[in-house]
TIRO-2110 file (N, C-alpha, C; in Angstrom, 1 decimal):
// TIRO-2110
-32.9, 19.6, 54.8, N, 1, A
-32.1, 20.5, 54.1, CA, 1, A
-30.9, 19.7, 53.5, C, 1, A
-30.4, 18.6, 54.2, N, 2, A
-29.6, 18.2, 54.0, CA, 2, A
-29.6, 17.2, 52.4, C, 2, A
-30.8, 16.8, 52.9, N, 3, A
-31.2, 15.8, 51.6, CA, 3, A
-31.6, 16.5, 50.5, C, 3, A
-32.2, 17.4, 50.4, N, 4, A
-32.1, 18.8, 49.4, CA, 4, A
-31.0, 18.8, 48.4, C, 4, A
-30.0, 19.3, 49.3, N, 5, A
-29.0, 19.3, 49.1, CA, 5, A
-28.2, 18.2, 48.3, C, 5, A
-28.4, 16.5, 48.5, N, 6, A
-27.9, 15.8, 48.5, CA, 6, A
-28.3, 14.8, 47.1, C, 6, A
-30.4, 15.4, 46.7, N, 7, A
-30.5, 15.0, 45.3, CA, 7, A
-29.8, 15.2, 43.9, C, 7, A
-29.1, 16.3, 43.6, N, 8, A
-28.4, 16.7, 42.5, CA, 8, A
-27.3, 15.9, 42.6, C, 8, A
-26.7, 15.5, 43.5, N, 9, A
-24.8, 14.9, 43.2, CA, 9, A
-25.1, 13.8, 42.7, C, 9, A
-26.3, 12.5, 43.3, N, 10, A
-26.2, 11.2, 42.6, CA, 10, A
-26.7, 11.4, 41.4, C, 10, A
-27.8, 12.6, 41.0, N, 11, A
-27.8, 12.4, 39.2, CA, 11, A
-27.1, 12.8, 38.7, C, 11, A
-25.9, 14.1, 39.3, N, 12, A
-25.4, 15.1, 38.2, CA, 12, A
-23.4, 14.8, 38.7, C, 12, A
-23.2, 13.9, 39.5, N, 13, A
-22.1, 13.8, 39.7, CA, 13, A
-21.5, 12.5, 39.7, C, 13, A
-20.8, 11.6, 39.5, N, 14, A
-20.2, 10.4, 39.5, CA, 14, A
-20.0, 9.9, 41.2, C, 14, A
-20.0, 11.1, 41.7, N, 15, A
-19.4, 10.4, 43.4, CA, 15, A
-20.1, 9.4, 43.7, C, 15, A
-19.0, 8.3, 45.0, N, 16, A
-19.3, 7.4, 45.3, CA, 16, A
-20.7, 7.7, 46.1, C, 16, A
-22.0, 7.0, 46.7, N, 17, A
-22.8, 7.0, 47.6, CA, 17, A
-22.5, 7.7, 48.8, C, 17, A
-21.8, 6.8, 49.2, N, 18, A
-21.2, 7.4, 50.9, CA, 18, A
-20.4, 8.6, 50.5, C, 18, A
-19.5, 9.0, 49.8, N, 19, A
-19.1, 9.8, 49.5, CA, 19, A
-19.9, 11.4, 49.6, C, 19, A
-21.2, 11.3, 48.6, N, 20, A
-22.1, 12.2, 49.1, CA, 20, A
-22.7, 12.8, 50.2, C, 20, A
-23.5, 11.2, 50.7, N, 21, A
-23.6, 11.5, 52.1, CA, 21, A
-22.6, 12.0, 53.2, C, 21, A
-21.6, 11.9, 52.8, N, 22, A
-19.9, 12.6, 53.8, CA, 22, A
-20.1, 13.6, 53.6, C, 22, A
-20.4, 14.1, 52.5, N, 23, A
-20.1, 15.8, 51.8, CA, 23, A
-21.1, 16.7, 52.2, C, 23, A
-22.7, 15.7, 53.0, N, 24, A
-23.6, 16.9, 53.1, CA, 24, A
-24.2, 16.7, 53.9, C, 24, A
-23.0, 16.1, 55.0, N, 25, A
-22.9, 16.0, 56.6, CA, 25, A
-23.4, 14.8, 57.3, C, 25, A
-23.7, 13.4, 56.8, N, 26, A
-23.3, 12.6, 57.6, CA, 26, A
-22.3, 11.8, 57.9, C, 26, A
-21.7, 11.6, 58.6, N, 27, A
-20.6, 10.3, 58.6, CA, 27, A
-21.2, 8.9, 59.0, C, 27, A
-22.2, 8.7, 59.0, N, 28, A
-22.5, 6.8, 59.4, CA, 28, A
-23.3, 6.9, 58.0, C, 28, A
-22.3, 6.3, 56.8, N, 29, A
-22.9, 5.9, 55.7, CA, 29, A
-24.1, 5.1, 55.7, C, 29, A
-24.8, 4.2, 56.4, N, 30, A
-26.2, 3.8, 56.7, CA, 30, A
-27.3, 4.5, 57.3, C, 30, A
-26.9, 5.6, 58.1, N, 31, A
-27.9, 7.0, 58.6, CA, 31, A
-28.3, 7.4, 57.1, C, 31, A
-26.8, 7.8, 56.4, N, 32, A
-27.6, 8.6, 55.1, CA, 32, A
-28.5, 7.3, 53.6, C, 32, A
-28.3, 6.7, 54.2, N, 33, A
-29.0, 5.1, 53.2, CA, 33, A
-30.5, 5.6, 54.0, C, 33, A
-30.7, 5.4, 54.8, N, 34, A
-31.6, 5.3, 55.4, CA, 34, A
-32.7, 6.6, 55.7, C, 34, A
-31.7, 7.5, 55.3, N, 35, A
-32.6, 9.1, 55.8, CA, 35, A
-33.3, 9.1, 54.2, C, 35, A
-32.5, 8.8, 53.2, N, 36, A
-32.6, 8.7, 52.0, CA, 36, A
-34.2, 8.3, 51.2, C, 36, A
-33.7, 6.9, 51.9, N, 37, A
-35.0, 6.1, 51.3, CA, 37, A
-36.3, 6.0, 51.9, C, 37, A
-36.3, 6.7, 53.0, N, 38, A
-37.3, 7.2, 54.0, CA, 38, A
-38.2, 8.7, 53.6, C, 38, A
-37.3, 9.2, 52.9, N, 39, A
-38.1, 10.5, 52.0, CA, 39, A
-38.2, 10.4, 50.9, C, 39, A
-36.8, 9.9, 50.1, N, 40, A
-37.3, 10.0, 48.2, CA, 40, A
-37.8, 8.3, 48.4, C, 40, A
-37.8, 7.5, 48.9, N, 41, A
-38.4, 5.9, 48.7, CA, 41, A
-38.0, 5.4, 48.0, C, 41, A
-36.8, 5.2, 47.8, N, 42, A
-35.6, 4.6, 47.0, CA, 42, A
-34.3, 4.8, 47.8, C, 42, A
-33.5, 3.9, 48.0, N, 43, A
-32.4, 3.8, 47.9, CA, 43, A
-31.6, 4.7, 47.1, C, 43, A
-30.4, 5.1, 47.5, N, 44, A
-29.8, 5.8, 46.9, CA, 44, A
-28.9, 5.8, 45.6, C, 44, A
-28.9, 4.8, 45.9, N, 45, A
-28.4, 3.6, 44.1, CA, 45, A
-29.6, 3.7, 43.3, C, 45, A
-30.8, 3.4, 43.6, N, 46, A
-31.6, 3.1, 43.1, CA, 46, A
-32.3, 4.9, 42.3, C, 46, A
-31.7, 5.8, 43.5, N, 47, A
-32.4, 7.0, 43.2, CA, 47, A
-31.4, 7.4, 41.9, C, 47, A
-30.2, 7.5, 41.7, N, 48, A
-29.1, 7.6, 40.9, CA, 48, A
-29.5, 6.9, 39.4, C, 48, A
-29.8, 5.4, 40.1, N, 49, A
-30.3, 4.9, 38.3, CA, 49, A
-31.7, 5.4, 37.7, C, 49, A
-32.5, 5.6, 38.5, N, 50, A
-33.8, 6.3, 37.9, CA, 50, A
-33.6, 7.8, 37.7, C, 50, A
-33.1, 8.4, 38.2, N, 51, A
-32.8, 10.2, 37.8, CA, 51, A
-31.6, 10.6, 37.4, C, 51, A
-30.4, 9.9, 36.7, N, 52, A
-29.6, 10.4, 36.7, CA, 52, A
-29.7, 10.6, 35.1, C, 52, A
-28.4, 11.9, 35.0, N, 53, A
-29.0, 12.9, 33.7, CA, 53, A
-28.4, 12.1, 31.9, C, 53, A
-27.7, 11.3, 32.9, N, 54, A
-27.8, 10.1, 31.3, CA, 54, A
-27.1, 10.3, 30.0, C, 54, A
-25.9, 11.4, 30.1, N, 55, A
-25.1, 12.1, 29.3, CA, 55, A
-24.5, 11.2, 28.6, C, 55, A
END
């Protein structure tokens, strides 16, 4: 749920990485690196530069 949650802010919002992951409940910025690229298979930088809405 969390990570649900957590795809729309790196395409549709500027916030920092960890930042996001703080906002949609983890605090160990490498738990949420890791929860990340273990379900979408990318990194979260990486998820941002391929899906983001490119305005």
């Amino acid at each position: 749920m969390r990570i649900s949650n957590a795809r729309a802010k790196p395409r549709d919002t500027g916030l920092a990485i960890d930042q996001i992951g703080w906002e949609v409940g983890y605090t160990d910025p490498s738990a949420f690196h890791k929860v990340v690229n273990r379900i979408v298979g990318l990194s979260p930088s990486d998820y941002r530069r391929r899906f983001a809405s490119g305005d």
